[in-house]
N, C-alpha and C positions, 0 to 999 in steps of 0.2 A: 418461235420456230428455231430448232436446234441449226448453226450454220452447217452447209453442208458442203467440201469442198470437191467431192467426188464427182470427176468428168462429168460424168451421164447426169449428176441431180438436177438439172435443170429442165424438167418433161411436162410437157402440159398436152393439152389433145390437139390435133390438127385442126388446122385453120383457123386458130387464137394464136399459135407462136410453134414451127416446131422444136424438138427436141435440142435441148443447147449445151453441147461441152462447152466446161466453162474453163479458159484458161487461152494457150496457145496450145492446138491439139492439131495432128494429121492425121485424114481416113487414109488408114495403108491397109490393100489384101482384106478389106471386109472387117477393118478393126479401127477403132480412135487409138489415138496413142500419143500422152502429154509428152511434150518437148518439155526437157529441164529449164524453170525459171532460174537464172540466174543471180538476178537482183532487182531489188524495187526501191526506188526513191522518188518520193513525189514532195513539190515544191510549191507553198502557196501563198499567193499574195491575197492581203483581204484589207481594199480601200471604202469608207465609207458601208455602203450595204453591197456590196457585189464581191465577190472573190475569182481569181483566177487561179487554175489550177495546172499545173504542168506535172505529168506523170510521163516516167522514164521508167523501162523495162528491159531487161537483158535476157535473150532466152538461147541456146546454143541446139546446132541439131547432130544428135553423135550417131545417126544412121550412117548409112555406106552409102547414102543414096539422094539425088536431090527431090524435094516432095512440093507439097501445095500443105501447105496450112491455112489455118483459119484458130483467128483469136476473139476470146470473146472480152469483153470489161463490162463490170458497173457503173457508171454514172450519178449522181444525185439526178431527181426527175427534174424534167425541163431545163436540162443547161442546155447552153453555147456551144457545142464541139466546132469548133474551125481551124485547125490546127492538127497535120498528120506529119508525123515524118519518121522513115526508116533509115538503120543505117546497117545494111548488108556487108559487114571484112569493110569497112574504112568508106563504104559508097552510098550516099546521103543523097536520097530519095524521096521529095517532095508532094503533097495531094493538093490537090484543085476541084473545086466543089463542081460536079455536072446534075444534069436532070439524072435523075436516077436511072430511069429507060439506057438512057447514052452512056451511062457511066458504067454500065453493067458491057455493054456491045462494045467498048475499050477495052476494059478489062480480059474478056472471053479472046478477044480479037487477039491481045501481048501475048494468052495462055497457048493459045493456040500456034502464034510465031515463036512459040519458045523463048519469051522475053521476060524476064523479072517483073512481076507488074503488082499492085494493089489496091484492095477496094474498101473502101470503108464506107459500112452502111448502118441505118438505126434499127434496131429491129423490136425496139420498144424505148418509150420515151423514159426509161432509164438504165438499159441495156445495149451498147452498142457493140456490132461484129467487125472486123478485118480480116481479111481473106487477101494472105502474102503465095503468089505465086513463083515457082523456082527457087527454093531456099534450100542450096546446095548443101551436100555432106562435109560434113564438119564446121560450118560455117556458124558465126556468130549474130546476131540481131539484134541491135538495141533500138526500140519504139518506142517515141516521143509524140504525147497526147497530150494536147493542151483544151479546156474549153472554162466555160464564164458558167458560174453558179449566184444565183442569190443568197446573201447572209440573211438567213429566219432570227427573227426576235419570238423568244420565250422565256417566258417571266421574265419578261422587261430586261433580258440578256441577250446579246447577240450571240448566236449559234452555229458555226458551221460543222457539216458532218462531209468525211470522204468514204463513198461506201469504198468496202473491201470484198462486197459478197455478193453472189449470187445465189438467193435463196431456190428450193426447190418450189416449184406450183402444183398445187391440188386441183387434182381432176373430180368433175363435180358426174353426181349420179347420170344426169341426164345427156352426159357425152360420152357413157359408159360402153358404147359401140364403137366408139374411135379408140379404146385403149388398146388396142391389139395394135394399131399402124402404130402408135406411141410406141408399144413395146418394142417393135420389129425394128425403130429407127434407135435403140437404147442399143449400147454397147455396156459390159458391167467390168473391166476390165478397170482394176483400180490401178493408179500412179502415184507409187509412195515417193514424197518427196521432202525433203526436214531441212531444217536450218535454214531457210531464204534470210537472206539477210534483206532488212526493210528500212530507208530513214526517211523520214518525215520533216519536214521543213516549213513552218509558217513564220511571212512576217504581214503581221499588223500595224495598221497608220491611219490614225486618227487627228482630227483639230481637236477634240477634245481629247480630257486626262483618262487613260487608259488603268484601268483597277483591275481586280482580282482575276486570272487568269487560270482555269480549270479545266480538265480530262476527265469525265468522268466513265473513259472508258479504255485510257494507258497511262503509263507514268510518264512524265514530261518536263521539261526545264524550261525557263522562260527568262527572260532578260526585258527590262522596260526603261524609256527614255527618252528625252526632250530635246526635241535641236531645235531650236528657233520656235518658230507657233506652231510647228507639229509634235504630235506623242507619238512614237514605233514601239512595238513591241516584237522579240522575235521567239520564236517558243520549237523544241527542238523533242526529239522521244527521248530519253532519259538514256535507254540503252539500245540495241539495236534490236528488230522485234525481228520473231524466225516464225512464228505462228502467227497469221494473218487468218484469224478466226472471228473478228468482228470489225465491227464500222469503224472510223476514227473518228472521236468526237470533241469537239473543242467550245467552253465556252469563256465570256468572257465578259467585264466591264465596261460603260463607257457613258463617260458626265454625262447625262442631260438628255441620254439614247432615247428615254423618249419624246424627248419631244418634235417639233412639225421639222422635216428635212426634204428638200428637193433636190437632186442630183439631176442636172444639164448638160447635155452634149449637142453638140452643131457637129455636123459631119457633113462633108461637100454640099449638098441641097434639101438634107432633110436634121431634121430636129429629134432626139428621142429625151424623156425623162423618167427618172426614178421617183415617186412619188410617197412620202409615207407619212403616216399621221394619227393620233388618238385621239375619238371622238369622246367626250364629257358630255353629258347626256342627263338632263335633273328628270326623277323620276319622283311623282307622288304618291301619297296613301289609294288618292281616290280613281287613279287608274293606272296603278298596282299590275301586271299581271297575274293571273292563275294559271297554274301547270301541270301536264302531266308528266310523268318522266318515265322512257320506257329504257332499259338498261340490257344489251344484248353482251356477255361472258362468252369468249373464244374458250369453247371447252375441248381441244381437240387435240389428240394424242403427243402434239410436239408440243402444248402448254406445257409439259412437268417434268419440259429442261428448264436447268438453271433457278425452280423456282418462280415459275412465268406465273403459273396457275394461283400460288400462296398469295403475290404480288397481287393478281387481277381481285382475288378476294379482298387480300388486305384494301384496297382503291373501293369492292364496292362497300364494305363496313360504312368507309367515311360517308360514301355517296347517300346511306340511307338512316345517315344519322343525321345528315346534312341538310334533310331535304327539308321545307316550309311546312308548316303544321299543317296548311288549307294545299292539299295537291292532290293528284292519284299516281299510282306507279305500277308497275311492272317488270319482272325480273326474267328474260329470256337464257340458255344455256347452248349452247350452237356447237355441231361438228359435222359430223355426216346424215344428222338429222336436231333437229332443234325440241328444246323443252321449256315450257316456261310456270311460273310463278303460281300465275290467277289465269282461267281462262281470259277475263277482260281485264284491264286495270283496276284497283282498289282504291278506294279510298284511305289515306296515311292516318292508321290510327295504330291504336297500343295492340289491335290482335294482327291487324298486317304486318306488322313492322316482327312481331314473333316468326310468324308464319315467310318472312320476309330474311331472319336471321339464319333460321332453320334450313333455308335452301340453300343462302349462301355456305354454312357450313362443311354441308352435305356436294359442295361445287369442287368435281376432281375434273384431270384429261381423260377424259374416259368416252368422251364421244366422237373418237374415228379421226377424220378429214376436216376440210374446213370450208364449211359452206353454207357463206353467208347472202346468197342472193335469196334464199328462200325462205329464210326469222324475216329481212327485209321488206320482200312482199306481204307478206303477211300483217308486218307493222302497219308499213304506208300505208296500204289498203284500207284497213280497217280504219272506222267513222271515229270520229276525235270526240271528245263530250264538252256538251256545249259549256265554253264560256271559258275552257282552261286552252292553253297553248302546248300542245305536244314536242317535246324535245325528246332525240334521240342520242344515247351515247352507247358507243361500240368499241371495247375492249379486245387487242386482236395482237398477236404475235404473228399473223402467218400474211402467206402467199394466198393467192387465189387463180389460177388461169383466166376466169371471165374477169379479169378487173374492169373493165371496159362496159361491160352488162351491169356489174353492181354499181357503177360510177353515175352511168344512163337514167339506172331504175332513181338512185337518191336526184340526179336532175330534173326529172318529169316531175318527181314531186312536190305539192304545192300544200303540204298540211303539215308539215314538221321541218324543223330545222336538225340537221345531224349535226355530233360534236364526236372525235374518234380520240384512242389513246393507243399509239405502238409498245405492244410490250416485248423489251429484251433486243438484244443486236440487231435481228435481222428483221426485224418487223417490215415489210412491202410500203414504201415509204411514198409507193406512188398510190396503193389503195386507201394507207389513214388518210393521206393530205387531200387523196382525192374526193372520196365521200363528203371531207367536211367542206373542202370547198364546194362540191356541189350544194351540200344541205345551208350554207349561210351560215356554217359554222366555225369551230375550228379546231385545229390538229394541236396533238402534244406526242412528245416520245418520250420514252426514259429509259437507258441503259438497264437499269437495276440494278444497277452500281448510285444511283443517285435516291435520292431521297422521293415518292410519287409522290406523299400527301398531299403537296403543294401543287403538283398536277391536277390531281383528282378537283382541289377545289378551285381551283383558275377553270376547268370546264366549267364547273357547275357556276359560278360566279360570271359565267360569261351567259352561259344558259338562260341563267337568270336575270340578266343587265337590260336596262333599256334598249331601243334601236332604232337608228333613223335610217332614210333613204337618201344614198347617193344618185340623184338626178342628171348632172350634167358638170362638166371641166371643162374650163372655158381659159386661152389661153392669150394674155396681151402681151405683143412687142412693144417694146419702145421707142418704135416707128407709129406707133397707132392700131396697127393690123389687129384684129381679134378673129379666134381660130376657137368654133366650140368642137372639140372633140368628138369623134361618130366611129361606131362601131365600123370597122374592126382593129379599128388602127387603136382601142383601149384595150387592158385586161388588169383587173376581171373586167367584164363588160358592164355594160349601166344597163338598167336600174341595180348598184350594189347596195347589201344589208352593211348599216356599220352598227358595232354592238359597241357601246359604252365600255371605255378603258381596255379596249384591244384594240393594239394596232394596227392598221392596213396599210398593204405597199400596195402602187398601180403603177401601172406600167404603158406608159401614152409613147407614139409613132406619129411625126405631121413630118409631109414628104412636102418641106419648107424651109429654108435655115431660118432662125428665127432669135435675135437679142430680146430677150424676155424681160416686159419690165414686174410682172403679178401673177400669181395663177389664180382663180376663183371657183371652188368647190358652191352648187348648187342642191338644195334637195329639201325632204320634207322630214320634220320631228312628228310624228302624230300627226294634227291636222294646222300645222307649224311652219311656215316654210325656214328654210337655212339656207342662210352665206357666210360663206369665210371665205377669205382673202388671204393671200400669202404673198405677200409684198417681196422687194427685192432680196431682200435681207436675210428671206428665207432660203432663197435658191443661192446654190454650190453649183459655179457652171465648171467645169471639167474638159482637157483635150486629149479627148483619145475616144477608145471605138467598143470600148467595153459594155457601155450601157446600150445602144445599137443594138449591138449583138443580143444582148440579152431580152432586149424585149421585142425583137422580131420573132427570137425563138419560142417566146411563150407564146407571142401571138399567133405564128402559123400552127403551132401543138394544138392552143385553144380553139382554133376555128376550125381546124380536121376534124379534131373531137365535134364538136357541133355538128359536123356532115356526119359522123356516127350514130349522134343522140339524133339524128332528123331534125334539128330545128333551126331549118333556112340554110339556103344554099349558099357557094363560098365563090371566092373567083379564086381558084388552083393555081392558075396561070400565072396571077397576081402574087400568091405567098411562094412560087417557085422562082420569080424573080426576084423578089425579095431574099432567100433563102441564097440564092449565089450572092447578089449582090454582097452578103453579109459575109458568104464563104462558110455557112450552115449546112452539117448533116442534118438531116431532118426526114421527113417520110416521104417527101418528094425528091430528094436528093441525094445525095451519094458524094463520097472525096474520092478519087482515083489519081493512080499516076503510075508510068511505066518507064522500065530503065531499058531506052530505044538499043544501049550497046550488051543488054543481056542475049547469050546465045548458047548456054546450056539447056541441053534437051531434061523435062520432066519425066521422071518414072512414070507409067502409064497406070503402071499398078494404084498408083496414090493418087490420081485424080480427086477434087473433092469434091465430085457429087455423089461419088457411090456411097451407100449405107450400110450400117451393122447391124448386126439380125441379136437379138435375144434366142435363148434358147429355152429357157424354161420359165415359168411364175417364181422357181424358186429362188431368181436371182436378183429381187427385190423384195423376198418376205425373208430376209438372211438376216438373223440376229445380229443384238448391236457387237463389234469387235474392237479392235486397236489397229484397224486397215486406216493408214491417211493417205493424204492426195493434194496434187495441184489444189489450187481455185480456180478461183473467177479470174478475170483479168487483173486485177490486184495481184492475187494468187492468194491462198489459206487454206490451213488443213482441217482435213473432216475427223473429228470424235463422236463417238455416236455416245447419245445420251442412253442413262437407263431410264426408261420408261417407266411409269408408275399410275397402275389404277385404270390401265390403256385398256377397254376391249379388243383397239386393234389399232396400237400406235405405228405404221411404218414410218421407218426413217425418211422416207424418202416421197412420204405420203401419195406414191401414184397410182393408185388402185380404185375400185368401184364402190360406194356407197352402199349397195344391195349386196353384202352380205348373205342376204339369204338365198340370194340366187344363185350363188356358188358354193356350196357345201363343204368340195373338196378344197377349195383356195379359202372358203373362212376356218376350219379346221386347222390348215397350216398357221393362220393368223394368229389365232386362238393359240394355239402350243406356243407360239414364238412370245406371244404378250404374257402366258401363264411363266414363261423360263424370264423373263424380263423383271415381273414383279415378285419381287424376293419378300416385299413386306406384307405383312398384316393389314388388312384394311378394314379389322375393328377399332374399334374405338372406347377407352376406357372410361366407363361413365364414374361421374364424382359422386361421393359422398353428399349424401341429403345432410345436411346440417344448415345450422344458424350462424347467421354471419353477422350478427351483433357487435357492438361494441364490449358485453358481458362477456360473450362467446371468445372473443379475439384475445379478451384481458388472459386466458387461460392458457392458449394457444403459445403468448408469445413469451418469453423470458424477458424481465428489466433487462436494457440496455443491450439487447441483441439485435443487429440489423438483422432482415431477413430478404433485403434486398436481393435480386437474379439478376444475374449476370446480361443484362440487357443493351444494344447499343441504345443510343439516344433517340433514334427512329423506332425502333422497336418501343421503348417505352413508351412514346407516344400514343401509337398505334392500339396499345394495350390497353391505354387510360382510356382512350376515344372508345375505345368496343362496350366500356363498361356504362355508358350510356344508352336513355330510350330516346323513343321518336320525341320525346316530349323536353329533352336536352337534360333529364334527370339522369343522375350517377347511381350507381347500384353494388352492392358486396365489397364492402369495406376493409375484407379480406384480401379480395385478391387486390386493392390500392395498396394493404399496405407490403402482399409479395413483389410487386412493381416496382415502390419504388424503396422500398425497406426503409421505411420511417416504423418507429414502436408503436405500439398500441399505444402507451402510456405517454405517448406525447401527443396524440389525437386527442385523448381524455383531457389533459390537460388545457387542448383549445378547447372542448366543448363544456366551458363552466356554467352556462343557461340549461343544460341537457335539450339540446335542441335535435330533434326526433332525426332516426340515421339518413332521409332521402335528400332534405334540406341539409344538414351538415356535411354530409359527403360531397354532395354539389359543390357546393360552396368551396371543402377545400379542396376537389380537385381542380375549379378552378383558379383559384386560388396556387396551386399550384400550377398549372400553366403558364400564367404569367409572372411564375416567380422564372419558371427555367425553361420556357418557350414562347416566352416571349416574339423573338425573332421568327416565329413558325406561328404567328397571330392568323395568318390570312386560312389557313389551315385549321382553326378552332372556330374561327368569327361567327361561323352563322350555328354553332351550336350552343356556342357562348350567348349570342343572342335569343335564342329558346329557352337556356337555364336560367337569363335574369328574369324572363318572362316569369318563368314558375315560381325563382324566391320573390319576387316582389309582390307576387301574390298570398305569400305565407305571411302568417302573422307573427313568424320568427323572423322577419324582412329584414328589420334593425339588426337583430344580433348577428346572421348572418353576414349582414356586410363589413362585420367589426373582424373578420377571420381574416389573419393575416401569416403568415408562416415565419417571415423573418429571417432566424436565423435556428429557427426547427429545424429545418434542412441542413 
């Protein structure tokens, strides 16, 4: 999904979320209107698996006039927010977490006495608003956000991301009567703003030795260091950033990350812990899984910025070169209406996998919006074939308004496991994480600055993995006391899936202080029971109130959500006490605080409740420009991508599905997508020739490379395509445009004349692990298919004697 920083992009249909400027904006006279971001620096501490995040904001107001604003930020899903503070011309103004009800009747109460007052509330678990009343002309503002996120491990890296954006949400067909109040609450009045200056500040501290430290989505500097039995690391942006157009992403090393870790805290009378761990899991021949694998492609008009669309192809090539000989699959295509593959799944053989290539090729952004509740139902629904295990993965850049509906639907479900991939910056990073935690699965992202392969096949490898059940955590003091853990004071909640060599964090609540001498994980392998023990040795007790925080906050999100999906009732009362106690916004609560000696009167004109009207359809079917704007609370500017292959890509994707029902508004669509696509969308067919080794001899000149200019990912990629389902290599030719070795040093290896499918094979692997080595985990299960096929040749011997050397 292309970032979008334009006020109004944030629209989705009523009553899922209204209409969100994103930034610090005030309704004046029937208009929004961004306040100059001043500056941005945000500062982060990342101990162990938790990070804390302190975001500072300067914004100035150069009306004549004092007004009501309202700020909006992004968040990572399910952090901490506990921590508000404004500072008005030199005056440092404080929040206090209330019931939300009461926090709101303070707030109204200061607006109304003409008092400086503010509210901070959540208006999605990763979107939060501020609403600053009284913020005089001329006057300056700097807003200080502090809250607690969890460090995600992927591929066995520690991860943190700080969003910067607030992506646009697609309104799905079936709300298609609500886009008029949508429209009426949209104001199109863009806010060019350049140059913000932005800096970035992490430091890192670990007991272990802290290694290779990476951005795969800004340039960065980093410093690393030992003072006694701690490693810090402090890492800084390289230069200052003025375009805040994508998330900030940080990864990083660390000895021994994965192995068993518990993080402990005591806090006056209750206990909280961070818990993580990778379950080893021996799986045999003779009960193997079998699978099927159904494959849903985000086809939708913002895939083909940056390359999303090329990228989701490139991921599914590997997925379906990758797959097990014995499976069935399906290839679905998703926008404002869905297409897929095979009416039912097929069986993986040498004419699906054709039939299977041929669609992926033919996969552009050409199908509209994004909407994915309805490929879904259709999946889950449908009866599974005896004997195989249905896995779901879902490729997706975008936004959705129902995330909440799609999140429900993969919970209820009880015949598939889902596994998700965010593609590109602004991927809705509470829809990938969320599906796959509901399916027992799990989530990956990738910049597209970073390399997917290894993405693609860490799902599929997890897909694939064994998996026990986590039954029960059971908790000893070293008093004696044992405490077994009960819903809701866990999350994720028990009975949880653990898949073989992915990690799990949990997150336990006992309203106890408690000196811990073991913990003991409970459950079953198959028909197996399991214990593990985690002796003292394992737990990291810790003093302070970071881990509290954090796992009250996931707990009161996950149990709302449960009141959402209908499954069993919550006690409200109970997570809204909790919730102050911890000094959490969250959905029951609200931060507020009013400055009792404020006494200028509010323009009446600028109240913020009143709304902005739209005036026409035609101020969101507006071709892409060089118009930029504010952001989100971060702040970043909007470029509008050129669209490619769109029948009806909007920028801002908030329009209706049914097309045909509006003639005169798909007409306009239509012109705007035909002035967008500049290119050709044929396609040059190749020459029918022979791709022999006789054929190539002629082709190529002694001692000519005729290698292409390829990065080393790319090459990869290239080599992998030129295989079947059967892990065989194919046209000789194009190995050797790839990697421009001669003909006549091919020939030279092949002294037995050993027939082209068998020789190819062999040296393209052969190749691989001369120079990708390191990217093993990304060939392994196709390499395991191809030794299948030579060991079955009775070129077996000569085959395994191919070595390259120093061919290369």
């Amino acid at each position: 999904m292309p970032p979008c920083g334009f006020q109004n992009s944030f629209s989705v249909a009523p009553g899922q979320r209204d209409s969100v400027p994103c930034g610090l904006v005030v309704k004046h006279e029937g208009r929004t209107i961004g306040l100059p971001l001043v500056s941005v620096h945000a500062t982060v501490q990342i101990v162990t698996l938790g990070a804390e995040v302190t975001l500072k904001q300067r914004f100035v107001n150069n009306s004549t006039k004092s007004i009501m604003t309202s700020y909006f930020f992004p968040v990572e899903e399910n952090v901490a927010v506990y921590f508000f503070e404004a500072n008005l011309d030199g005056k440092v103004i404080s929040g206090v977490v209330k019931d939300k009800a009461e926090a709101k009747e303070i707030f109204e109460k200061a607006v109304e006495e003409k008092k400086t007052a503010f509210l901070v509330e959540e208006v999605d678990s990763d979107i939060m608003q501020l609403k600053v009343g009284n913020f005089n002309a001329g006057s300056e503002c700097e807003v200080t956000l502090k809250y607690i996120q969890e460090v995600v491990n992927q591929e066995g890296r520690p991860r943190f991301t700080l969003p910067t954006t607030i992506a646009p949400r697609y309104i799905p067909f079936d709300e298609e009567d609500k886009i008029k109040d949508v429209m009426e609450q949209i104001n199109f009045q863009y806010f060019d703003q350049k140059d913000i200056p932005m800096t970035i500040h992490v430091d890192i501290s670990a007991k272990k030795k802290i290694g290779l430290i990476q951005s795969p989505s800004h340039t960065i500097t980093h410093d690393i260091k030992l003072d006694k039995d701690m490693h810090y690391a402090s890492v800084d942006l390289k230069s200052e950033v003025t375009a805040m157009d994508k998330d900030f992403v940080l990864t990083y090393e660390i000895e021994n990350v994965e192995q068993v870790m518990c993080v402990t805290e005591t806090h006056e009378r209750s206990t909280a812990l961070m818990l993580s761990l990778i379950p080893q899991l021996k799986i045999t021949e003779s009960n193997e899984e079998k699978f099927e694998f159904v494959f849903l492609v985000d086809c939708s008009g913002s895939m083909s910025w940056a390359g999303c669309i090329e990228k989701a192809c490139d991921a599914m090539k590997i997925f379906i070169r990758s797959l097990p000989e014995d499976c069935y699959f399906n290839i679905y295509r998703f926008g404002s209406e869905y297409k897929k593959l095979f009416k039912s799944s097929k069986r993986y053989t040498s004419d699906s996998f054709s039939e299977a290539s041929s669609f992926i090729k033919a996969c552009y952004a050409d199908l509209g919006g994004t909407e994915l509740l309805p490929p879904l139902q259709t999946i889950l629904s449908s009866t599974t074939i005896r004997g195989y295990s249905r896995r779901v993965f879902v490729l997706t850049d975008g936004e959705v308004s129902n995330t909440n509906k799609v999140i429900g639907l993969v919970k209820k479900n009880k015949n598939a496991r889902v596994f998700s991939l965010g593609l590109g910056p602004n991927a809705s990073r509470k829809l990938v994480k969320g599906i796959a935690d509901a399916g027992q699965g799990i989530s990956m992202f990738s910049t597209l600055q970073e390399p997917l392969h290894s993405k693609v096949m860490r799902l599929l490898g997890c897909a694939r993995a064994n998996s026990a059940v986590l039954e029960a955590v059971t908790l000893q003091s070293e008093k004696g006391k044992s405490v077994t853990v009960k819903p809701p004071w866990i999350y994720p909640q028990l009975p949880l899936c653990l898949l073989s060599g992915e990690k799990v964090t949990m997150f336990v609540y006992v309203e106890s202080a408690l000196a811990l001498s073991n913990i003991t994980y409970s459950g079953k392998n198959g028909s197996k029971k399991v214990k593990v023990v985690l002796n003292k040795e394992y737990l990291t007790p810790i003093e302070h109130t970071v881990i509290h925080r954090l796992v009250a906050a996931k707990i009161i999100r996950h149990q709302l959500a449960e009141k959402d999906h209908q499954q069993g009732a919550i006690d409200e009362e109970s997570l809204r006490a909790l919730a102050i106690k911890h000094s959490l916004v969250t959905e029951l609560t609200s931060m507020v605080c009013v400055d009792e000696g404020g006494d200028e009167a509010i323009e009446q004109s600028a109240v913020f409740p009143s709304s902005s009207s739209c005036s026409s359809y035609k101020c969101y079917s507006m071709t892409a420009s060089s118009c930029s704007s504010s952001g989100s609370g971060i702040g970043m500017k909007m470029y509008a991508p050129a669209y490619k292959r769109a029948a009806a890509p909007l920028p801002r994707k908030v329009r209706s599905a049914r097309r045909s029902e509006s003639p005169s508004r798909d007409s306009e669509v239509v012109e705007m997508a035909m002035c967008l696509n500049m290119e050709s969308d044929m396609d040059l067919e190749e020459e029918d020739c022979d791709s022999s080794l006789s054929y190539l001899e002629d082709m190529h000149v002694r001692g000519k490379m005729t290698g292409m200019n390829l990065s080393p990912n790319e090459k990869l990629i290239r080599i992998l395509d030129m295989c079947d389902h059967r892990g065989v290599f194919h046209d000789i030719k194009e190995f050797c445009n790839i990697t421009g070795i001669q003909i006549i040093q091919l020939k030279d290896l092949n002294k037995e004349n050993i027939p082209d499918e068998e020789f190819l094979t062999a040296a393209c692997l052969a190749f691989l692990k001369t120079f990708y080595l390191q990217d093993k985990d990304t060939w392994a299960m196709i390499e395991e298919k191809a030794q299948r096929f030579l060991k079955a040749s009775k070129f077996s011997e000569a085959v395994s004697k191919i070595e390259f050397g120093e061919v290369f």
